[in-house]
Every structure is written in structure tokens, then in C-alpha cells.
DOMITI-461558 format. One line per 3 residues: number of its first residue (from 1); their letters; for each residue x negated, y, z of N, C-alpha, C, CB. Coordinates in steps of 0.001 Angstrom, whole numbers, m for minus. Glycine has a CB too. Example, Ala and Ser with C-alpha at 12.3 -4.5 7.8 and 13.67 -1.06 7.14 Angstrom:
2
1 = as = m13190,m5690,7800,m12300,m4500,7800,m13200,m3300,7800,m11308,m4473,9046 | m12850,m2250,7080,m13670,m1060,7140,m12900,30,7870,m14084,m598,5725
END
This chain:
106
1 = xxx = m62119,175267,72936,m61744,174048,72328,m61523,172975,73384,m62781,173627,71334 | m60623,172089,73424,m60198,171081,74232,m60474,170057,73457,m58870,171124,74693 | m60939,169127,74373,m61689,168075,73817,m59971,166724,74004,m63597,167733,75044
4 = xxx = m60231,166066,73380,m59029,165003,73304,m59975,163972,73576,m58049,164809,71807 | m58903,163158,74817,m59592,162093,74949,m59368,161061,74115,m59506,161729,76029 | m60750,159999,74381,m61207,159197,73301,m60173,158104,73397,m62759,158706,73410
7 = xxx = m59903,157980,71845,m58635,156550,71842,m58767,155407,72206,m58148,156087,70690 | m58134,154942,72494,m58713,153705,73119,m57893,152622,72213,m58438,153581,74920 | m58649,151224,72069,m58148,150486,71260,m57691,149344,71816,m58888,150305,70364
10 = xxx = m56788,148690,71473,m56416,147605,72262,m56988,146480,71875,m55133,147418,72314 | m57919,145552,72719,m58201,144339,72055,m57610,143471,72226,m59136,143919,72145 | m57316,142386,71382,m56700,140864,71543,m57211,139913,72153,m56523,140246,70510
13 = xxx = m56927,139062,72647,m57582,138407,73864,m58086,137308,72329,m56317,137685,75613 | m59120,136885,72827,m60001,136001,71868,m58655,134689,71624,m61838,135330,72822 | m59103,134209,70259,m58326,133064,69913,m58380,131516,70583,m58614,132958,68617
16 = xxx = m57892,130665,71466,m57565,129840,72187,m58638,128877,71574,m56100,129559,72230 | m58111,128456,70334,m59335,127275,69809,m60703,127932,69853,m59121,126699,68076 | m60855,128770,69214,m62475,128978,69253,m62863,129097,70654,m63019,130345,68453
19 = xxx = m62449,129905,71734,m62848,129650,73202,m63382,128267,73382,m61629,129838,74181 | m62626,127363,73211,m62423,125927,73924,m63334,125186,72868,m60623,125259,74049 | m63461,125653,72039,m64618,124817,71020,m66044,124992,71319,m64546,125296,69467
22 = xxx = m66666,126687,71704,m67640,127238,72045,m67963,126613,73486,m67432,128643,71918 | m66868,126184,74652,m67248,126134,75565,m67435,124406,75820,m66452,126997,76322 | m66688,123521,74808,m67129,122272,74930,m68448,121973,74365,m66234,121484,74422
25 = xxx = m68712,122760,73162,m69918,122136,72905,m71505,122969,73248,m69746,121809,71410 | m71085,124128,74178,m72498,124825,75198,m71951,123767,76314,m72514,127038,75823 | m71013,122986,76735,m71464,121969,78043,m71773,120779,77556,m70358,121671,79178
28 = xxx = m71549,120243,76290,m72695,119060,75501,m73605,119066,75508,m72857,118808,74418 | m74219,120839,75074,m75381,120926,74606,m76440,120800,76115,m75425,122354,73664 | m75953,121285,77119,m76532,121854,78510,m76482,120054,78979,m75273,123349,79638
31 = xxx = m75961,119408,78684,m75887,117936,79368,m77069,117041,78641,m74227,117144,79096 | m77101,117249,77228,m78215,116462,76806,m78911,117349,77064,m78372,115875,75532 | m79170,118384,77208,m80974,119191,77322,m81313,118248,79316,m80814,122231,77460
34 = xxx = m80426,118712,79853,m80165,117115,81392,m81074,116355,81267,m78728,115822,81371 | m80114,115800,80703,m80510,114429,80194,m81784,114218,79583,m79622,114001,79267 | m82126,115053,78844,m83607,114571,77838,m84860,115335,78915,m83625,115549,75672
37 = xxx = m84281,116339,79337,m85576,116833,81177,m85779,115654,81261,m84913,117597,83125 | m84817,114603,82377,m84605,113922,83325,m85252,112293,82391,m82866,114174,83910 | m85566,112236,81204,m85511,110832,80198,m87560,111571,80511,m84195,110826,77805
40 = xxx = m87821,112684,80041,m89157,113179,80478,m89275,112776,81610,m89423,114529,80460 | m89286,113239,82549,m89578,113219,83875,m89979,112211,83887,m88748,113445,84788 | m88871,111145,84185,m89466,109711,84826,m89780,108710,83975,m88549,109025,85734
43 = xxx = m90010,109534,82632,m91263,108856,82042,m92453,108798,81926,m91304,108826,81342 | m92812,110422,82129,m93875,110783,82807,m94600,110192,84330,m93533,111965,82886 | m93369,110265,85189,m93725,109791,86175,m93777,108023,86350,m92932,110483,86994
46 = xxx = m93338,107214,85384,m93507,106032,85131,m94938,105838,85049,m92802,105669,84065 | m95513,106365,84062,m96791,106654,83101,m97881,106673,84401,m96697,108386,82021 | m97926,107841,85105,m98646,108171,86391,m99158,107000,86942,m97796,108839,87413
49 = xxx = m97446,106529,87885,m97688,105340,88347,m97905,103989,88255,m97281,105323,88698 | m97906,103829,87032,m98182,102621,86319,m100280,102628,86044,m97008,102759,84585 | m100915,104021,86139,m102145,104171,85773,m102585,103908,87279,m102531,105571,84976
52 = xxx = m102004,104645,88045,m102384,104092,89414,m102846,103107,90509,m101918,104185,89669 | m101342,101871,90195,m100932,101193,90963,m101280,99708,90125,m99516,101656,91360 | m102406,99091,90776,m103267,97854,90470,m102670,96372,91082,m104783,98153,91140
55 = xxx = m101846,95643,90639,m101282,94731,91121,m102137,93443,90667,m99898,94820,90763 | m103199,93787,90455,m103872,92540,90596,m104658,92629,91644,m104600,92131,89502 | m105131,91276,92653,m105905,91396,93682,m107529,91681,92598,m105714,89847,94837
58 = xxx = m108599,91836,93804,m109720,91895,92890,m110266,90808,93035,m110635,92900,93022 | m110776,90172,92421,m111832,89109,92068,m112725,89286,93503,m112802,89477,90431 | m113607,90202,93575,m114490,90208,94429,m113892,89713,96234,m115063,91705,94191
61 = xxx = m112620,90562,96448,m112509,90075,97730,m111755,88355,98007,m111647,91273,98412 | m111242,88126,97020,m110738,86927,97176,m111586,85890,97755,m110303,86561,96054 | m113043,85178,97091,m113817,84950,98607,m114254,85123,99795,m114331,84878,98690
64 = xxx = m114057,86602,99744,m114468,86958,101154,m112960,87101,101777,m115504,88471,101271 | m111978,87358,101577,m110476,86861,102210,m110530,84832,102540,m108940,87367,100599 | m110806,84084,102091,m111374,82711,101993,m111606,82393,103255,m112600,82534,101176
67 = xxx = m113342,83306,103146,m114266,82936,103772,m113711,83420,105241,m115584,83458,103193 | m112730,84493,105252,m112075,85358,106574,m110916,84018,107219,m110971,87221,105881 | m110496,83689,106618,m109374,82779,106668,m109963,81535,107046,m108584,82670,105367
70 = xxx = m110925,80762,106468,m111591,80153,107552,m112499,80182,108943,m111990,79756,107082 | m112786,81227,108592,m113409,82048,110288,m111984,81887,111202,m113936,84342,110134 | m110910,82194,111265,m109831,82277,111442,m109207,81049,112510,m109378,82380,110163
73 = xxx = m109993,79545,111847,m109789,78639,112386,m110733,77948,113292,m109424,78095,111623 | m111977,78632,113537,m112916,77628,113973,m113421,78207,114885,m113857,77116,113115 | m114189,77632,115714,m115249,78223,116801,m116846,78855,116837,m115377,77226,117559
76 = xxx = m116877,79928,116732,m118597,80035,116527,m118624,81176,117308,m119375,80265,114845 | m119823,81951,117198,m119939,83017,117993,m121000,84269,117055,m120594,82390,119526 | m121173,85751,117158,m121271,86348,116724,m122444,87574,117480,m120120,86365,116405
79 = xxx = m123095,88436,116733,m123695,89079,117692,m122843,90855,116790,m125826,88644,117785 | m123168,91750,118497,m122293,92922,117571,m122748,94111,118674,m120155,92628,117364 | m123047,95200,117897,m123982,96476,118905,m123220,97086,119112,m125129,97433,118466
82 = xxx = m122847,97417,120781,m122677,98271,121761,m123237,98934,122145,m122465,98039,122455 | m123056,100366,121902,m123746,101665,122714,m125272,101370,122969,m122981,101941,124311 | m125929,100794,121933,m127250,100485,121306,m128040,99238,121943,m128143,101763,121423
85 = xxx = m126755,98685,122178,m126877,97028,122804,m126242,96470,122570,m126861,96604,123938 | m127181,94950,121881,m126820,93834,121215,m125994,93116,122311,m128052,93036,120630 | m124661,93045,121685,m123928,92183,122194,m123372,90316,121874,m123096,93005,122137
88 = xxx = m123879,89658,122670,m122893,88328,121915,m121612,87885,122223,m123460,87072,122058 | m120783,87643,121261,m119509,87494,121125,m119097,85763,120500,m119090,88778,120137 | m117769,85451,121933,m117720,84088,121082,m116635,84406,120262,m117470,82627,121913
91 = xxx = m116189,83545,119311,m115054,83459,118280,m114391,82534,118623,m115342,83286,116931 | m112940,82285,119171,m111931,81300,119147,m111222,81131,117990,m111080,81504,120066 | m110683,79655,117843,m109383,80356,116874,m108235,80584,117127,m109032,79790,115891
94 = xxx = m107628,80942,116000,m106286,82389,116312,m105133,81706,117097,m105361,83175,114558 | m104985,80223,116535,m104280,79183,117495,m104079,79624,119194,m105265,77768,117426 | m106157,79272,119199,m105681,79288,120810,m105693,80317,121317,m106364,78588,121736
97 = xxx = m106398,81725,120719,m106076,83161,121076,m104388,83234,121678,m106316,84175,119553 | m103800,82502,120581,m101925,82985,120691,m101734,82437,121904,m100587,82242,119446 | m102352,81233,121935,m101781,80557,123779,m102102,81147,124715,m102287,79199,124390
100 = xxx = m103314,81804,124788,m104018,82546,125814,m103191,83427,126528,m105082,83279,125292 | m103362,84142,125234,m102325,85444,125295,m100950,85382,125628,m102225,86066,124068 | m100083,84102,125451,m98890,83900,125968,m98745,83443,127217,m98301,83207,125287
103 = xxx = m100032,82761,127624,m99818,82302,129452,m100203,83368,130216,m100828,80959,130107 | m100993,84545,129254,m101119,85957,130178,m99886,86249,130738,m101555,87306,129364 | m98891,86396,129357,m97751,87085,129676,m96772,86770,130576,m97212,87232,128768
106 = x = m96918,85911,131293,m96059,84875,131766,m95906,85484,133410,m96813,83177,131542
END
């Protein structure tokens, strides 16, 4: 027995509109799914950084920033341990530090 080969059928190339309909609205669909990731994301990541990031100063250091800021201007002197020796230290202010330091450079 001889076998006959299998017929083969001719197919029609798919219909023009439905192609172009299927393929506009799988690249709609793929743009908002985009889009709604990307609307997550950096809302999420809004969220994060917003729990994080403290834009108020604190209460507590604001006097002691004050109290730094007038040290800043005046003359006194300080004691401060070196290699297990008390050291005394004078304090200028920042004024004349800057002059100092600029007739060094000179």
C-alpha cells in the first residue's frame, strides 16, 4: 500500500481589520498596565520618603545651635583631654580667626 501524501490546505492570510484592531488595542492595553506600574511605584516611593524625611528642625537643638552661635562671637577659653591630659584652650571669635588665617596666607 502507498501511502498518499497528506493534503495540504491553503490558508488565507488573516483579515486586515481584525489584525490592526487586536494589535491597537494589546498596545493600549500594555501602555496603561506602564502606566499604572509606574503611577505605583512613585507612589509608593513618595509614601517611603515622605515617612522618612523630617523637615522640621527639632525643638531640642535649636538652643543649643543659639547657644553655639553665640560662642561663635566671643572670647573665653575651654578645657579639653589630650592623650589623658587636661588641656586649656582659648576661644577667639570666628571674625578674628578669618583675619588670622588670611595674614597667614599672605
Amino acid at each position: 500500500m502507498q501511502q498518499t501524501p497528506a493534503a495540504t490546505e491553503q490558508l488565507d492570510d488573516p483579515e486586515m481589520g481584525s489584525t490592526w484592531f487586536y494589535s491597537i488595542v494589546g498596545i493600549i492595553i500594555f501602555i496603561v498596565f506602564c502606566l499604572a506600574v509606574s503611577v505605583l511605584f512613585f507612589d509608593v516611593k513618595g509614601d517611603f520618603v515622605e515617612e522618612r524625611v523630617i523637615e522640621e528642625t527639632p525643638t531640642l537643638s535649636a538652643p543649643l545651635r543659639l547657644e553655639q552661635k553665640g560662642l561663635l562671637g566671643q572670647y573665653g577659653s575651654y578645657t579639653e583631654t589630650v592623650d589623658d591630659k587636661t588641656v586649656e584652650r582659648i576661644r577667639i571669635p570666628i571674625e578674628r580667626a578669618i583675619e588670622l588665617k588670611a595674614a597667614q596666607s599672605k
